[in-house]
C-alpha positions in Angstrom: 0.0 0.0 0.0 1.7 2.9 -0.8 1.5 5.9 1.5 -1.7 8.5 0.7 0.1 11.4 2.6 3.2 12.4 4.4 1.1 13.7 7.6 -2.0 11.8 8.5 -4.1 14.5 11.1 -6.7 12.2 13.2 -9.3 14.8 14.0 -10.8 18.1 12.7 -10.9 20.3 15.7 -8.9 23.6 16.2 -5.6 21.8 16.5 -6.1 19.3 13.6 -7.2 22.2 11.4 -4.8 24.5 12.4 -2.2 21.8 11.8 -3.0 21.3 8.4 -3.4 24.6 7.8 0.6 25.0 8.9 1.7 22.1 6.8 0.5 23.6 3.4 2.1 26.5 4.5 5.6 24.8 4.9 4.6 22.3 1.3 3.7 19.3 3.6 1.0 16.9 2.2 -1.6 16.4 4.6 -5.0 15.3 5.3 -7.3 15.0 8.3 -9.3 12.4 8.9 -12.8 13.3 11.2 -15.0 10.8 12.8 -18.2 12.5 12.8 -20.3 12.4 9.4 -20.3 16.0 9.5 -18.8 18.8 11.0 -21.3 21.3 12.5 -20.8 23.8 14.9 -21.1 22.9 18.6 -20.3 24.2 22.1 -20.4 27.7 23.4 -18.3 30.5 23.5 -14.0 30.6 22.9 -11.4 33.0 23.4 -8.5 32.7 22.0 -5.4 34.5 23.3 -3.2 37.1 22.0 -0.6 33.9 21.8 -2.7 31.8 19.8 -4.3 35.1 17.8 -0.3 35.7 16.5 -0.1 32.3 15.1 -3.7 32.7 13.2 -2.7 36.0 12.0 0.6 34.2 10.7 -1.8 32.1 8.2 -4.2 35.0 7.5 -6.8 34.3 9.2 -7.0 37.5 11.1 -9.6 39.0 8.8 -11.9 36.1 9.2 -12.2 35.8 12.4 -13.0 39.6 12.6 -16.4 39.2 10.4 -17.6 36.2 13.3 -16.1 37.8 16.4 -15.1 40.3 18.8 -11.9 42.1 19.8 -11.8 41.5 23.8 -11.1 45.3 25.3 -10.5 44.1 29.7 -11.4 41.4 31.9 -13.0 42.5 34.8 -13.9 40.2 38.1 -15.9 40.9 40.8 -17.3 39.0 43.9 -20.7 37.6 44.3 -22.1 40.9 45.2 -21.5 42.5 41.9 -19.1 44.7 43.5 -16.0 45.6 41.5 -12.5 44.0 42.4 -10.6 44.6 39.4 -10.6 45.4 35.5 -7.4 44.6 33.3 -6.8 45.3 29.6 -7.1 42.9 27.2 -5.6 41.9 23.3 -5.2 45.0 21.9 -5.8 47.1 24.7 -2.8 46.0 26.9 -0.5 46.7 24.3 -0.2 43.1 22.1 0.8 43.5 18.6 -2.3 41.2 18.2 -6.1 40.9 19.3 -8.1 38.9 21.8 -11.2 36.9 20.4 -14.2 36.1 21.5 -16.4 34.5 19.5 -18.6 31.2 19.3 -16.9 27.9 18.7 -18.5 26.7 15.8 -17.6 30.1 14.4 -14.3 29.6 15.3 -14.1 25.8 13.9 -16.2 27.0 10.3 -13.2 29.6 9.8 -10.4 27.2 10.0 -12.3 24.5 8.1 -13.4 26.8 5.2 -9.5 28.1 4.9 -8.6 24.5 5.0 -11.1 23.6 2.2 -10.0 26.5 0.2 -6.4 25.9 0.4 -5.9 22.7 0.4 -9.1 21.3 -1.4 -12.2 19.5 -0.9 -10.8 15.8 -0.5 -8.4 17.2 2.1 -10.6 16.9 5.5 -12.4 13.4 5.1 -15.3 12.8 7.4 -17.0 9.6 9.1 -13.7 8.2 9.3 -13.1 7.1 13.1 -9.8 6.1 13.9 -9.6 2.5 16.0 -5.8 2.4 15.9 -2.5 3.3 14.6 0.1 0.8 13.6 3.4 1.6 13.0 6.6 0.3 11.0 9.9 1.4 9.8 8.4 3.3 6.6 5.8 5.0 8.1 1.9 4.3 9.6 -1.0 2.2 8.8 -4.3 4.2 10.5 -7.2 2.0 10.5 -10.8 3.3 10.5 -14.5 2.3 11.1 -17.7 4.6 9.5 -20.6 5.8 11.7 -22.6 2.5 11.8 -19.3 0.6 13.3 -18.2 -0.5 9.4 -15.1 -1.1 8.4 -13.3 1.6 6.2 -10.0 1.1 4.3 -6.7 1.7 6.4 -4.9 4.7 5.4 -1.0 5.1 4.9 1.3 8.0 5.9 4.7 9.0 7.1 3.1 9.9 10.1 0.6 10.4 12.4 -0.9 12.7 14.5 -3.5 12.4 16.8 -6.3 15.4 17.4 -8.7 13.1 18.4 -9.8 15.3 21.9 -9.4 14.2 25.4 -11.2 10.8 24.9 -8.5 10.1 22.3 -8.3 7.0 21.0 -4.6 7.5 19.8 -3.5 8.1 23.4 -5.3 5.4 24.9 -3.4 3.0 22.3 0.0 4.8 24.1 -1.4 4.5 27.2 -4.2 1.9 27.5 -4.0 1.8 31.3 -4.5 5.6 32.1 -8.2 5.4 32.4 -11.0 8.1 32.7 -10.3 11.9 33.0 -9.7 13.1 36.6 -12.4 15.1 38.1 -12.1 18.1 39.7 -14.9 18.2 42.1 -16.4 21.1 39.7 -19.4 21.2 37.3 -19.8 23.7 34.4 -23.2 24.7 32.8 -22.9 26.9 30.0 -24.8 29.0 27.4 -25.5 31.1 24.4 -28.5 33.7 24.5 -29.4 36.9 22.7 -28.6 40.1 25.5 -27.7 43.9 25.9 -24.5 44.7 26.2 -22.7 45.3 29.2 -20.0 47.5 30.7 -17.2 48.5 27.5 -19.3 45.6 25.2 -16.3 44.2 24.9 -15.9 43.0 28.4 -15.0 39.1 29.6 -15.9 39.1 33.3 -15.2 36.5 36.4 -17.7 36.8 39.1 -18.4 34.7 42.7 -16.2 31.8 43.9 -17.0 28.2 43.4 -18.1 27.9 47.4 -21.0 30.1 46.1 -21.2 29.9 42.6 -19.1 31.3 39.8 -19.4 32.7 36.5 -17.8 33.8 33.7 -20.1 36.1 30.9 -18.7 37.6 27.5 -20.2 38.9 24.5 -19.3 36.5 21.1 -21.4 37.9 18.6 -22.4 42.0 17.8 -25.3 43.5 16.5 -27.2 40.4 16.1 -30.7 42.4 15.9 -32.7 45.2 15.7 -32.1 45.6 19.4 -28.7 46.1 18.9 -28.3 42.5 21.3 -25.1 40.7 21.2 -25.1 36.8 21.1 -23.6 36.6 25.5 -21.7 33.7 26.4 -21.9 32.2 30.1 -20.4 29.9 32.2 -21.2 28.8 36.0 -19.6 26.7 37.7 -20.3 24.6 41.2 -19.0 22.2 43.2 -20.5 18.9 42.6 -20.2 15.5 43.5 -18.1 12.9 40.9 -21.2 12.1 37.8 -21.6 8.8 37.1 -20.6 9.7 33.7 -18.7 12.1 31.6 -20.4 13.3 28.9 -19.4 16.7 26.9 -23.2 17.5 25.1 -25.2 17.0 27.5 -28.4 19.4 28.2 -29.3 20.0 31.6 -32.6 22.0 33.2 -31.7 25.5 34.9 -33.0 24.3 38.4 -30.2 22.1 38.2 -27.6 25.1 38.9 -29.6 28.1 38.8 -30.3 28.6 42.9 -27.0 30.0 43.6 -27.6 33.1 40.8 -30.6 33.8 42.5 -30.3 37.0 43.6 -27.7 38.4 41.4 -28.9 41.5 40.1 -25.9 43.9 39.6 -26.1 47.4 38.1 -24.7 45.7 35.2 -26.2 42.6 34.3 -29.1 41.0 35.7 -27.4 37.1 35.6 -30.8 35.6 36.9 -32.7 36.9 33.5 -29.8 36.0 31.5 -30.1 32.2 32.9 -33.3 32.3 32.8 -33.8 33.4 29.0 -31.0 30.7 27.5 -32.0 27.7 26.4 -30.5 25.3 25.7 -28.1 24.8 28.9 -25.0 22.4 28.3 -23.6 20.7 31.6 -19.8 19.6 30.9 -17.9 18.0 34.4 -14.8 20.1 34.4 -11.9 17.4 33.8 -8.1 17.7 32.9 -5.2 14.7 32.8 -2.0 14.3 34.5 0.6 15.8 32.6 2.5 12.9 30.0 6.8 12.9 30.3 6.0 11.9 26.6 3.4 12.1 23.8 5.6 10.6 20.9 5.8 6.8 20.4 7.8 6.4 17.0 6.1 8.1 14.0 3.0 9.1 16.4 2.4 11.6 18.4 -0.7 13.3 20.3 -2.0 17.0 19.7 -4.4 19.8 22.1 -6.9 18.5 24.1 -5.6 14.2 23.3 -2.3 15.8 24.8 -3.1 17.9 27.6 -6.2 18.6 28.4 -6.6 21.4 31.1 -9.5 22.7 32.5 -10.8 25.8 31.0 -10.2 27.6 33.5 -7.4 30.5 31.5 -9.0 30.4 28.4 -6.0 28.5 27.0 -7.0 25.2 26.3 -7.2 25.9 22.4 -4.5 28.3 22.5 -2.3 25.5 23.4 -3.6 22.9 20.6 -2.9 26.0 18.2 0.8 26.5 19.3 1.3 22.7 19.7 0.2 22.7 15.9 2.5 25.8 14.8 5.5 24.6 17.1 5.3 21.1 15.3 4.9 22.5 11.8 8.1 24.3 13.0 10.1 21.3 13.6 8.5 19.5 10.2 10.2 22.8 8.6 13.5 22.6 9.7 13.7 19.0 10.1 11.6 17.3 7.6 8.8 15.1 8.0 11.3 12.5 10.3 11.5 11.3 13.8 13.9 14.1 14.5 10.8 16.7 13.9 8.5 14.8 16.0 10.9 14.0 19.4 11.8 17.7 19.5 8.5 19.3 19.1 7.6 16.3 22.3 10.5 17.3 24.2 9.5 21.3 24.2 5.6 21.3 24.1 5.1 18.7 26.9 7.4 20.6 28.8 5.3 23.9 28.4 1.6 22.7 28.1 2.9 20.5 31.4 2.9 24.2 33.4 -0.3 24.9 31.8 -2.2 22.2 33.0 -0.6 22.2 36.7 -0.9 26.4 36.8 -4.7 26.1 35.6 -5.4 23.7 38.7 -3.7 25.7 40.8 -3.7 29.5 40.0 -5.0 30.3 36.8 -6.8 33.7 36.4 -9.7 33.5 38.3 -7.3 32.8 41.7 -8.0 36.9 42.0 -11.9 35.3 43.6 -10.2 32.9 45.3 -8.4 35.3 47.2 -10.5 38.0 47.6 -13.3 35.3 48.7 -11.3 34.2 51.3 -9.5 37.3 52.4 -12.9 38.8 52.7 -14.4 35.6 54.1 -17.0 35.4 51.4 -18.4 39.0 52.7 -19.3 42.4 51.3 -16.2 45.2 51.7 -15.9 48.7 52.1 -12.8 48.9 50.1 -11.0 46.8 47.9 -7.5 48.1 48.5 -8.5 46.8 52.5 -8.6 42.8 51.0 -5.9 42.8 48.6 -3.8 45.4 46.8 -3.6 46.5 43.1 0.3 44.8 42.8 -1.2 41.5 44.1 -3.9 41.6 41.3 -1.5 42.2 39.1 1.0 39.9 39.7 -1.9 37.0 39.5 -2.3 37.6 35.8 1.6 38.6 35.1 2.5 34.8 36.6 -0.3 33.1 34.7 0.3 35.2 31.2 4.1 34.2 31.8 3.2 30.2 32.1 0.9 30.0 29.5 3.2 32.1 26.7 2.0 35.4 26.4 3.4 37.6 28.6 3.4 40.8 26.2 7.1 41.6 25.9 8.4 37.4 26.0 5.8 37.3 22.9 6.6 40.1 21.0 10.3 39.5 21.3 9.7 35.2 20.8 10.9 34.0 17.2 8.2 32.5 14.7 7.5 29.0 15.1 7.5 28.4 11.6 
């Protein structure tokens, strides 16, 4: 059989797409192979860093992504009062070269698929192909497939293989068949979409409450989607919750489920019971993440985003990281050629750095500034802010996690391409 591709991508998700994008750039045959029938857009709301936004604008896709979604101007959190603990600039704003998004997923997914389509043609993203395993040899890999209904589907040749295939990866689990189920975090997430006003600069991603007492994230992904001058708002809320009996990433839930917490919070600038209340449907998604790999490569395969490290989404970095992993790697297959070389250096510095992610996201990722203030304050109103913590402290929360996750503004302006 002789090979159909140099790069076989096993999955058509941000970093699959992005993946491919980067190997036509660099004149490396590709194709990604998708298990659903068809690709439609699911999930909620994104954003994607000024990190990951550098590498997008590197393949043009900057002026896409501007007709489906907004530039982020601050991030602002407060406690579960409504009152004010701190505002930040954001993308542009702060002084990056390049923008904050946020925007819907399935906006996000149809941009990089249509560029993929246009670029690389119509036969190159091949749906209802589900990968069941990936052997290997001294001339490259043999990736065998099933259809929708469990069929059998010709095996596919390539140089090598990379799996996309999201953190129930099926690649991964054939490196590591004894690493079992996620690991829960003891937290639940619902999450929406729903038509609403906007809401302080209109451009605003803000972090309210503490999980003791409910908290939630809210961001506009859409503008001007009526007459009413609405925007399509993004929400997240998330509580502690006991283990589920099992995980399950689309699954709707009813509000009364989560919604008691919210209750009463009316602020001055968003009335979060009415915007619960008005969204429908609710998603409920158990908030999971893995222990950190020493390795994803295996000979001529390797793992990709969310089958690599998945992180809870908890800096808004989880497809920031699949999008680097996939420039970083079309950076090695540049320099190095599609070999075994390429692949052990791009595992040897990107489980390294997505290692920090995931530990710093269960630790102290952005939304430590509730934490802190929840229990500095012991979960109370306050006369002052400047009383519970200072402005430095602030600070220096986002300045450690900006650092960790790559884009700390002057490290990333200064950083050489990765391709």
């Amino acid at each position: 059989m002789e090979k159909d591709t140099e790069v076989a991508i096993i999955g058509a998700g941000a970093g699959g797409l992005i993946l491919a994008l980067s190997l036509h750039q660099i004149g490396v045959r590709c194709r990604v192979y998708e298990a659903v029938p068809e690709i439609r857009a699911v999930g909620a709301g994104i954003n994607l860093m000024p990190h990951a936004v550098r590498e997008l604008d590197e393949l043009g896709l900057v002026p896409a992504l501007d007709k489906v979604g907004i530039r982020t101007k601050d991030a602002s959190y407060f406690n579960q009062f409504g009152q004010h603990i701190y505002t930040e600039p954001a993308g542009e704003a702060a002084g990056y070269p390049w923008p904050q998004f946020s925007l819907h997923r399935g906006d996000m997914q149809k941009v990089f698929l249509d560029a993929v389509i246009e670029r690389l043609g119509p036969d190159s993203v091949v749906t209802g192909h589900r990968c069941i395993k990936v052997d290997q040899d001294s001339n490259g890999v043999t990736i065998r497939f099933e259809g929708a209904q469990g069929e059998a589907i010709a095996p596919v040749r390539a140089g090598v293989a990379i799996g996309c295939d999201g953190i129930n990866s099926v690649v991964r689990k054939q490196l590591y068949p004894q690493e079992g189920e996620p690991i829960y975090s003891g937290l639940t997430i619902w999450r929406g979409v729903t038509p609403f006003k906007p809401f302080l600069s209109g451009a605003n991603t803000i972090r309210a409450g503490w999980m003791t007492v409910g908290k939630l994230m809210v961001y506009p992904i859409r503008n001007n989607i009526d007459a009413e001058g609405n925007q399509l708002m993004n929400w997240v809320a998330t509580l502690e919750r006991p283990r589920p009996a099992s995980y399950d990433w689309n699954r709707v839930s009813s509000l009364d489920a989560f919604f008691e917490p919210y209750r009463d919070w009316h602020f001055d600038w968003l009335d979060v019971p009415a915007l619960l209340q008005k969204t429908d449907p609710v998603l409920i998604f158990p908030m999971v993440d893995r222990d950190p790999l020493s390795t994803w490569t295996s000979g001529r395969i390797t793992l990709l985003g969310d089958a690599a490290h998945p992180m809870y989404p908890r800096g808004s970095n989880g497809a920031g990281q699949a999008i680097l992993d996939a420039r970083y790697l079309a950076g090695c297959f540049k320099r190095k050629g599609v070999t075994l070389d390429a692949l052990n250096e791009y595992d040897e510095v990107r489980v390294q750095a997505t290692s920090k992610v995931v530990l710093m996201n269960r630790a102290n990722p952005p939304d430590t500034v509730l934490r802190e203030v929840y229990e500095r304050s012991g979960g109370k109103r306050f006369d002052h802010i400047n009383d519970i913590i200072s402005d430095k402290e602030l600070r220096e929360i986002g300045d450690r996690y900006r650092a960790v996750a790559g884009f700390d503004i002057e490290a990333l302006r200064k950083r050489p391409s990765f391709v």
